[in-house]
C-alpha positions in Angstrom: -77.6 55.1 -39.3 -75.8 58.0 -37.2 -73.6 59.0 -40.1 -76.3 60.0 -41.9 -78.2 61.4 -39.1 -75.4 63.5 -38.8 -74.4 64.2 -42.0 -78.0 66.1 -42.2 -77.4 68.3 -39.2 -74.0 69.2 -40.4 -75.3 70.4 -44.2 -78.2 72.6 -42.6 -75.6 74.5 -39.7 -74.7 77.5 -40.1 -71.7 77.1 -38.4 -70.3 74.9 -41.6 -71.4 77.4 -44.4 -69.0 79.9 -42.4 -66.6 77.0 -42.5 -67.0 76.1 -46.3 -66.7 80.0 -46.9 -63.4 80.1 -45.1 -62.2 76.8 -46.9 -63.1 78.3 -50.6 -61.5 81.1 -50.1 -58.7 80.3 -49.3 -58.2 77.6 -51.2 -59.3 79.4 -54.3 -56.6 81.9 -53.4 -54.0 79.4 -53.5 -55.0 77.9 -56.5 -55.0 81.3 -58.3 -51.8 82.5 -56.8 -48.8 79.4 -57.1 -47.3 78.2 -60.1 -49.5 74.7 -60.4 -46.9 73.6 -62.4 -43.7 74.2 -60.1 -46.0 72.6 -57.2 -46.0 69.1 -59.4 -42.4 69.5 -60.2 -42.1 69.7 -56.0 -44.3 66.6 -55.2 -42.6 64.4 -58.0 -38.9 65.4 -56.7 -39.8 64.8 -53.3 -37.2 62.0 -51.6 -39.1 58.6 -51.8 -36.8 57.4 -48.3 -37.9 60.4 -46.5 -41.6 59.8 -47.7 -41.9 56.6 -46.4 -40.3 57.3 -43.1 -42.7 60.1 -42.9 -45.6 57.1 -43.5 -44.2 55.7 -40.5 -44.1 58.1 -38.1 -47.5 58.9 -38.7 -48.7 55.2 -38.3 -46.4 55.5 -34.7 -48.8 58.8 -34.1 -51.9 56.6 -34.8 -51.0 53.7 -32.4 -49.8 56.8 -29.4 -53.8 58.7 -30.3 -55.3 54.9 -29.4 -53.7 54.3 -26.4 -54.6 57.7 -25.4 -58.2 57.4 -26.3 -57.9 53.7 -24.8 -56.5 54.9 -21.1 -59.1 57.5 -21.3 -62.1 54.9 -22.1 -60.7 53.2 -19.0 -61.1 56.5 -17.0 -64.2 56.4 -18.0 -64.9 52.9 -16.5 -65.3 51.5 -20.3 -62.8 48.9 -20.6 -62.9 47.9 -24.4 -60.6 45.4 -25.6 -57.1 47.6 -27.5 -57.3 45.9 -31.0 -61.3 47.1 -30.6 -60.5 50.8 -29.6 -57.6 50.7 -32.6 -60.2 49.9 -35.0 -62.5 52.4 -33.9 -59.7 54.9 -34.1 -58.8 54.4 -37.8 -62.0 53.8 -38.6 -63.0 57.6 -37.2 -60.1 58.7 -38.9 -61.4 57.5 -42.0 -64.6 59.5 -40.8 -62.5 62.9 -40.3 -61.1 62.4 -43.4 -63.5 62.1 -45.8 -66.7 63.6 -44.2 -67.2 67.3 -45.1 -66.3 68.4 -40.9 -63.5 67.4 -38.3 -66.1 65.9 -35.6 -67.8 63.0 -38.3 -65.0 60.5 -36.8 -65.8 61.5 -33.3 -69.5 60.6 -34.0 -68.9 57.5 -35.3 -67.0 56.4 -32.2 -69.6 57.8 -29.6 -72.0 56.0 -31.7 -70.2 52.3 -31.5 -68.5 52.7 -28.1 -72.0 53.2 -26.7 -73.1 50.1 -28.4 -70.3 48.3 -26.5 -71.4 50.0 -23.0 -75.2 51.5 -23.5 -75.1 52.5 -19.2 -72.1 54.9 -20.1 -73.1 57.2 -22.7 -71.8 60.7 -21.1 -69.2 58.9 -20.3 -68.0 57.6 -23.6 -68.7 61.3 -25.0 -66.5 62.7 -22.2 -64.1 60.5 -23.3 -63.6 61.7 -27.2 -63.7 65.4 -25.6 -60.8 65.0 -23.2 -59.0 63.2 -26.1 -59.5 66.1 -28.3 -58.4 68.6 -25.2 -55.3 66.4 -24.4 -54.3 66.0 -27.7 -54.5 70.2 -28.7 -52.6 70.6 -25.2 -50.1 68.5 -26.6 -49.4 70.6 -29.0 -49.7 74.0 -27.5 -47.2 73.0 -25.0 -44.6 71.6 -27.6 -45.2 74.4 -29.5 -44.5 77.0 -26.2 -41.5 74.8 -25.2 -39.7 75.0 -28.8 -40.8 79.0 -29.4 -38.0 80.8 -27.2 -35.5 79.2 -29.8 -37.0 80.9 -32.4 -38.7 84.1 -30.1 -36.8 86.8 -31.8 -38.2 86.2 -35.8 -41.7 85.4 -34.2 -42.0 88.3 -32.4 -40.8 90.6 -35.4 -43.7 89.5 -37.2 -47.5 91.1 -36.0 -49.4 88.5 -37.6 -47.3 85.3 -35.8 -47.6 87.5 -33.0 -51.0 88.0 -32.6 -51.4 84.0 -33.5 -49.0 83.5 -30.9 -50.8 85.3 -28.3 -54.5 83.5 -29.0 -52.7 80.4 -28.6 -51.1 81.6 -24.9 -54.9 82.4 -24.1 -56.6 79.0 -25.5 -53.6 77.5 -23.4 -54.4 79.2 -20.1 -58.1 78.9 -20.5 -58.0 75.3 -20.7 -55.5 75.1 -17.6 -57.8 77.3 -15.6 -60.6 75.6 -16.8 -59.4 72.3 -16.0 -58.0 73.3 -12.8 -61.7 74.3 -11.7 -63.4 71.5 -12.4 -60.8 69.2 -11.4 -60.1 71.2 -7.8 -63.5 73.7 -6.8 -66.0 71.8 -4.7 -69.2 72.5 -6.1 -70.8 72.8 -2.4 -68.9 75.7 -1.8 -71.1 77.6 -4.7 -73.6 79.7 -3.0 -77.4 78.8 -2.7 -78.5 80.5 -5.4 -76.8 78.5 -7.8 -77.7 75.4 -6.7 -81.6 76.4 -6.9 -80.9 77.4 -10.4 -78.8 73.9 -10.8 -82.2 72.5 -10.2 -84.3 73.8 -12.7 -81.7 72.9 -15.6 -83.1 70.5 -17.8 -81.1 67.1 -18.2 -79.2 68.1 -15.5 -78.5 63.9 -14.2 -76.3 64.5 -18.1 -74.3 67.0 -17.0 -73.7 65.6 -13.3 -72.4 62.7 -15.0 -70.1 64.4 -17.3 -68.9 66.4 -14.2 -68.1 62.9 -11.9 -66.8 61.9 -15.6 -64.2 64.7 -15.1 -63.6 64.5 -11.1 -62.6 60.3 -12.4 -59.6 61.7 -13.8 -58.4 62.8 -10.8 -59.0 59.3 -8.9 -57.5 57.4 -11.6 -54.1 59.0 -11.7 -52.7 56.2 -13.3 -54.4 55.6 -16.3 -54.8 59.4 -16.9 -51.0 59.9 -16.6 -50.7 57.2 -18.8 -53.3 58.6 -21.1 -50.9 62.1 -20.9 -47.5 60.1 -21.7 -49.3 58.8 -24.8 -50.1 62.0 -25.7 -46.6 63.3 -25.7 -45.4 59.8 -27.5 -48.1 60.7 -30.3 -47.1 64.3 -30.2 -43.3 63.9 -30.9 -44.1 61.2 -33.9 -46.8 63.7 -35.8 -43.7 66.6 -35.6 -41.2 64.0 -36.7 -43.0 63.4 -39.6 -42.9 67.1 -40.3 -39.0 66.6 -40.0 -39.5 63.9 -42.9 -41.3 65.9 -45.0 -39.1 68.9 -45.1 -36.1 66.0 -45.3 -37.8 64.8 -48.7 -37.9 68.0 -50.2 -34.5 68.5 -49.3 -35.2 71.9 -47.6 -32.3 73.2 -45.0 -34.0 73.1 -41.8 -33.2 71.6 -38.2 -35.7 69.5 -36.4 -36.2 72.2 -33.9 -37.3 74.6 -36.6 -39.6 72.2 -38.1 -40.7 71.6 -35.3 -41.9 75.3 -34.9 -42.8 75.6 -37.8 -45.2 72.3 -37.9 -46.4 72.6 -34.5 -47.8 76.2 -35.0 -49.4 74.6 -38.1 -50.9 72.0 -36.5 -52.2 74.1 -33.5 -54.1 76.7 -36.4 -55.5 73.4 -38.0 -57.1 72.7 -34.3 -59.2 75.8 -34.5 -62.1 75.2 -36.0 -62.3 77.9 -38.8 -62.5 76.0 -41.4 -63.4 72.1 -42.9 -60.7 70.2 -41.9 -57.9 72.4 -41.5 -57.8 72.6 -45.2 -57.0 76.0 -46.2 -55.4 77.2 -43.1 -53.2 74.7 -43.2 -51.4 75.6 -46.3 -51.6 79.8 -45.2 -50.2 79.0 -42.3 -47.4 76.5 -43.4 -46.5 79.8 -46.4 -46.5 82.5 -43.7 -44.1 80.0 -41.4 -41.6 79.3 -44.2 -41.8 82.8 -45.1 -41.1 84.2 -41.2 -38.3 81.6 -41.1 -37.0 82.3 -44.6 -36.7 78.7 -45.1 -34.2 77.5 -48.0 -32.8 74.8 -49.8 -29.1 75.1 -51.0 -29.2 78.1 -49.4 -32.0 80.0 -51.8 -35.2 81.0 -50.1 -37.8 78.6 -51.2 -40.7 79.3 -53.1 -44.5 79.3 -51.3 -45.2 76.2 -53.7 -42.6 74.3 -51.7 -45.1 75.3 -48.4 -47.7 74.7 -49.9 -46.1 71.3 -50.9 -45.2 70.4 -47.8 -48.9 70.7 -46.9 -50.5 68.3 -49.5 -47.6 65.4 -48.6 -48.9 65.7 -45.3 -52.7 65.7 -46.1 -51.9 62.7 -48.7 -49.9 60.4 -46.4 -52.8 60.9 -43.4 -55.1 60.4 -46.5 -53.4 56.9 -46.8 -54.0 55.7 -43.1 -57.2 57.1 -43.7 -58.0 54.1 -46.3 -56.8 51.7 -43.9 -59.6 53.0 -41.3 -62.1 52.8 -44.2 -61.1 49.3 -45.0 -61.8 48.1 -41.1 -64.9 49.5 -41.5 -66.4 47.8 -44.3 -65.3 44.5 -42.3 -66.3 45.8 -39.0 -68.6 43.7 -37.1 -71.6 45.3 -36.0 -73.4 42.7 -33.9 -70.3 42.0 -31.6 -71.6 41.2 -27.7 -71.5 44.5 -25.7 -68.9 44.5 -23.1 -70.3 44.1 -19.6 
């Protein structure tokens, strides 16, 4: 089946050894530099209340990601039932969680939305890629609306800095990108590159994926709807941030955690290592560290971060089951849609 297909293709990359390297190392560096012991001593202390509101909001994040994915299907001229693209969402969460990569989910839901409309393969991949963009743009620009609050301790440090300023460039790049392919005519290249268009193999592919795009300008309603859901899913996933730092009873406002998490969660996008595992926790120590983050007023410890990180990971770990669970009763003989 595609999961194994893929899971071959992903062992023998080279692009996911680098990955795995990154992922060791720095998780073998955290191991070897917190107090294991002080790190249990966070996660048992942590407020149960807070916990389970943070188990919420993510579940509210989940249902914003599959209404997003579901107005972009409809973009796309796939018009799949909602409790169908729901289950196909947890159950590639399930897929991102537990496969060694960040794309195994995305597979999967190529691989069964096409089974539902075989005439509309581009289309369906287009679709998981412009939910991916949307949902990192999401983040970038809640992350560059809540930064001038905190410019002045950002800008002190060189390494947020530098961070800072990738981010501003992977932010404009996909706005100029997007503006291109949403806005230049392609008949005002010059002959040259159309000859050359004509001798690219699988071309009728790549047209596709291009009209794929230009739909999103035609269907302003279902792709502003497909943004709104982004920024409903967007606000829930940093809430749930909030939570967490409520639970361990750290003294922060939302709109520093909400700095703080949505940096975090914009590292975790680049893909340098499995998962965001790793990077994750780094980046989550070096945040509470620029911030000097406390609770009761002392500075907190990096096994608090580093806390903070696994709750996270283990509460998305959760919903995770639930996608795992639709899959083992998922249906795979239902009717395609016409």
């Amino acid at each position: 089946m595609v999961e194994t297909k893929r899971s071959g293709s992903l062992l023998s990359s080279w692009s996911f050894w680098i990955k795995l390297a990154v992922t060791a190392g720095i998780l073998i560096w955290l191991v070897q530099s917190n107090d294991l012991k002080k790190l249990a001593r966070e996660l048992v202390n942590a407020d149960p209340v807070w916990l389970i509101l943070t188990f919420l909001c993510i579940g509210v994040a989940v249902l914003g990601t599959t209404l997003r994915w579901w107005f972009l299907l409809r973009v796309q001229g796939i018009h799949l039932p909602l409790k169908r693209a729901g289950a196909l969402v947890m159950i590639g969460n399930f897929f991102n969680a537990f496969l060694p990569g960040s794309t195994g989910g995305d597979v999967v839901k190529i691989f069964y939305t096409i089974k539902q409309a075989p005439d509309r393969k581009a289309r369906a991949t287009l679709s998981i890629l412009m939910d991916r963009i949307l949902g990192l743009v999401a983040i970038l620009c809640a992350t560059f609306l809540v930064i001038p609050f905190k410019f002045q301790q950002i800008s002190a440090n060189a390494e947020a800095s530098r961070y800072l300023l990738i981010l501003l460039v992977l932010l404009g790049g996909v706005f100029l990108g997007s503006a291109l392919v949403f806005l230049f005519p392609l008949k005002l290249l010059p002959t040259f590159f159309h000859k050359l268009w004509l001798k690219v193999p699988k071309r009728d592919v790549l047209e596709s994926l291009y009209e794929g795009f230009q739909n999103h300008g035609r269907a302003g309603r279902e792709s502003l709807s497909a943004v709104a859901c982004a920024v409903f899913a967007v606000f829930f996933i940093l809430g749930s941030g909030y939570c967490i730092a409520r639970s361990l009873h750290l003294d922060v406002s939302y709109p520093l955690i909400t700095v703080i998490f949505s940096l975090t969660l914009c590292a975790i996008s680049l893909p340098i290592s499995i998962s965001g595992h790793g990077v994750r926790e780094g980046m989550l120590i070096l945040m509470f560290g620029i911030f000097a983050v406390t609770r009761q007023g002392v500075p907190v410890s990096q096994e608090t971060a580093v806390a903070f990180s696994v709750i996270f990971l283990l509460i998305s770990w959760v919903w995770a089951l639930f996608g795992g669970a639709i899959y083992l009763g998922y249906s795979h003989q239902e009717k395609k849609v016409p």
